[in-house]
C-alpha positions in Angstrom: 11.4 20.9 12.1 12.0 23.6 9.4 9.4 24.1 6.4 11.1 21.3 4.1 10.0 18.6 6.3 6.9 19.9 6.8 5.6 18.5 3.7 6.8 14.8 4.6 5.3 15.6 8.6 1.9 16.2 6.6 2.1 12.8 4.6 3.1 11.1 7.6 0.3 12.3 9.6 -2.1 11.5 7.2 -4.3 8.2 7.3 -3.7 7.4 3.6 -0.7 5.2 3.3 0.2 5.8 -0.4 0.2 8.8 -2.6 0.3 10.4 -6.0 1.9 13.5 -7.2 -1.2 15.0 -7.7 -3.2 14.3 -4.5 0.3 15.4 -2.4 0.2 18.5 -4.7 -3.9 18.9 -3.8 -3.7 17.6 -0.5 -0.3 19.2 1.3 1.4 21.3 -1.3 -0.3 24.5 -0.4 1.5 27.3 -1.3 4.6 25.2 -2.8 5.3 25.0 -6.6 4.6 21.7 -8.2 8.1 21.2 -9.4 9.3 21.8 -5.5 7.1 19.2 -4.2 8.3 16.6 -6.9 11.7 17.4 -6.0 10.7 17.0 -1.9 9.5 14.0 -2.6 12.7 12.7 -4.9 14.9 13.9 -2.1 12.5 12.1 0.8 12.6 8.8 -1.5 16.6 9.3 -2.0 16.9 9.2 2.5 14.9 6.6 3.0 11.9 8.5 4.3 9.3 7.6 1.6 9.2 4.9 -0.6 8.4 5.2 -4.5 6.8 1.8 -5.6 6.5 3.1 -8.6 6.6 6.3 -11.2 4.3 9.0 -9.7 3.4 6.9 -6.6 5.0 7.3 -3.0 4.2 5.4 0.0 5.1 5.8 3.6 7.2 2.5 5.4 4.4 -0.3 5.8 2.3 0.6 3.6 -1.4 -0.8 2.7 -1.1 -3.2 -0.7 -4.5 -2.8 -0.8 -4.7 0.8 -0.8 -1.7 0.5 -3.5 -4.1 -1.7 -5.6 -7.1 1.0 -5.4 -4.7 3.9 -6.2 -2.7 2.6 -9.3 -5.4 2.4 -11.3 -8.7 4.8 -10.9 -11.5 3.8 -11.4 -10.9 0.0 -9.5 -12.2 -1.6 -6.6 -10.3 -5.1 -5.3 -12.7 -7.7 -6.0 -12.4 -11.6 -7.7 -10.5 -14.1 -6.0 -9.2 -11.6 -2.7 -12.5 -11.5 -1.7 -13.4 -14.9 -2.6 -10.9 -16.2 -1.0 -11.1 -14.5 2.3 -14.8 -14.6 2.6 -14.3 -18.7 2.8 -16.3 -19.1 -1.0 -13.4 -20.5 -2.7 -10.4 -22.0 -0.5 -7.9 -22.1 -3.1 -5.3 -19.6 -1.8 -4.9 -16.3 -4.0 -1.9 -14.9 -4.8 -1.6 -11.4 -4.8 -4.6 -8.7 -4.9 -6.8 -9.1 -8.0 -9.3 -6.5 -8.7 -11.7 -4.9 -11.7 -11.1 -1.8 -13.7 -11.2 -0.5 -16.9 -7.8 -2.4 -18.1 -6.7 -5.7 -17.8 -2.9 -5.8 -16.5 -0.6 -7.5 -14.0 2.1 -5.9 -11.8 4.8 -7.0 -9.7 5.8 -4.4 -7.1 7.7 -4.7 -3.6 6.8 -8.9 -4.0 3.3 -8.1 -4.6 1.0 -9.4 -7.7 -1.6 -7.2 -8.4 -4.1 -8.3 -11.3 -6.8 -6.5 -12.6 -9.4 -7.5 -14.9 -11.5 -5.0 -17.1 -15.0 -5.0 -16.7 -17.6 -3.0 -18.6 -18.0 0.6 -18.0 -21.3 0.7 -16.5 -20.9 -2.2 -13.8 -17.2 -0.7 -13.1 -18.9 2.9 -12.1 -22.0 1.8 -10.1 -21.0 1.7 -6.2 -23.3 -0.9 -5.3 -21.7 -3.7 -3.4 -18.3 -1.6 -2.7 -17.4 -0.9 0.8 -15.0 2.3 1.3 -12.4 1.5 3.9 -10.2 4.4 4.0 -8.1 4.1 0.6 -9.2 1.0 -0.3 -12.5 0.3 -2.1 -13.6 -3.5 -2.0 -16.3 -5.7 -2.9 -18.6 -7.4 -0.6 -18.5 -10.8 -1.3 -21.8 -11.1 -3.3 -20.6 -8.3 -5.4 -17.1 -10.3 -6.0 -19.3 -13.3 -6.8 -21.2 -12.2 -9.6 -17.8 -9.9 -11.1 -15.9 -13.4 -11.3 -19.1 -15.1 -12.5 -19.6 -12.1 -15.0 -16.0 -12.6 -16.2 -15.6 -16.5 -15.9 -18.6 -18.5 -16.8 -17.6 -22.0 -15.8 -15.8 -20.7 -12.3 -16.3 -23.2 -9.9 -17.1 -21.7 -6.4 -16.6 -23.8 -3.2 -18.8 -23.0 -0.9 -21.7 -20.5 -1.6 -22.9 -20.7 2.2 -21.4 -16.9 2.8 -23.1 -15.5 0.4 -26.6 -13.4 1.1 -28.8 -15.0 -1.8 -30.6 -11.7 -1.6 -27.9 -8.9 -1.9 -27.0 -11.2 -4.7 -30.1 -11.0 -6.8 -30.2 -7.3 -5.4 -27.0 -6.6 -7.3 -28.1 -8.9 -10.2 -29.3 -6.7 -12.7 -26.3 -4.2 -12.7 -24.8 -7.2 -14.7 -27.3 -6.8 -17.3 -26.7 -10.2 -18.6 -29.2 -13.2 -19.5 -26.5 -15.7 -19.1 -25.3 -14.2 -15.7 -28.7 -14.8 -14.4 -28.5 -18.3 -15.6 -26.0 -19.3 -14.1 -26.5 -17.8 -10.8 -29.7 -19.5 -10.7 -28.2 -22.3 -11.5 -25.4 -22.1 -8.7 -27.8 -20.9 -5.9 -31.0 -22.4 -7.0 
């Protein structure tokens, strides 16, 4: 394999599963010019070798929605009704990966709905309650508790049972809300 595949063997052997320019450029590109690696990757996208999901964005075959989600918009962390859902609180299904950041937008790529919701600053930037699993950062389930009950007061939640009433009330005061604290008290007595 000569040295103009070398750059797409790199991305391939790496864990990540999606990509910017920048972090290819920072991560694989030593030595190359920035304008050669955009034009690598244009040329991999035009094969079929890598995908572009969208501008600025590449992704090897099979790649992680989730870790998509985390890397289209920085700072975020998946959150809401994903977590909700799959942690058994709420059973209404989800469509699509919903998440907090400091925008509020909705995308369609490759099938996918990906919804953020903005959240304030100071909640957004504290790590507490976010697991790190590889590219993807995600709430635990007490921390996507309080961000839907932060951003929808009258959310109804189906079953609480999952939830640690302790790392809840832990993570309470990041919130720095009156009304929050309400109405958790009022949901988990």
């Amino acid at each position: 394999m000569g040295l103009r595949n070398q750059l797409l063997l790199d991305i391939y052997r790496d864990k990540a599963s999606v990509f910017t320019s920048q972090g290819i450029a920072l991560s694989f590109g030593s030595g190359l010019e920035r304008e050669k690696i955009k034009s690598r990757m244009i040329a991999y996208v035009r094969k079929g070798q890598i995908l572009n999901p969208r501008k600025g964005v590449f992704a090897k075959q099979g790649y992680d929605p989730r870790e998509l989600s985390c890397l289209l918009y920085t700072p975020s962390y998946i959150s809401l009704e994903y977590v909700l859902q799959r942690s058994g609180i709420i059973f209404q299904d989800s469509d699509g990966i919903t998440a907090v950041g400091n925008l509020s937008r909705t995308l369609q790529i490759d099938g996918e709905t990906y919804r953020y919701r903005k959240i304030k600053a100071e909640i957004l930037f504290d790590t507490s309650g976010i697991i790190r699993e590889g590219g993807v950062n995600i709430a635990t389930p007490e921390r996507a508790f309080l961000d839907t009950l932060y951003l929808e007061q009258n959310y109804f939640f189906d079953n609480t049972s999952p939830l640690s009433k302790g790392k809840v009330l832990e993570l309470l005061p990041l919130y720095d809300c009156k009304a929050l604290n309400q109405r958790v008290k009022q949901i988990l007595g």
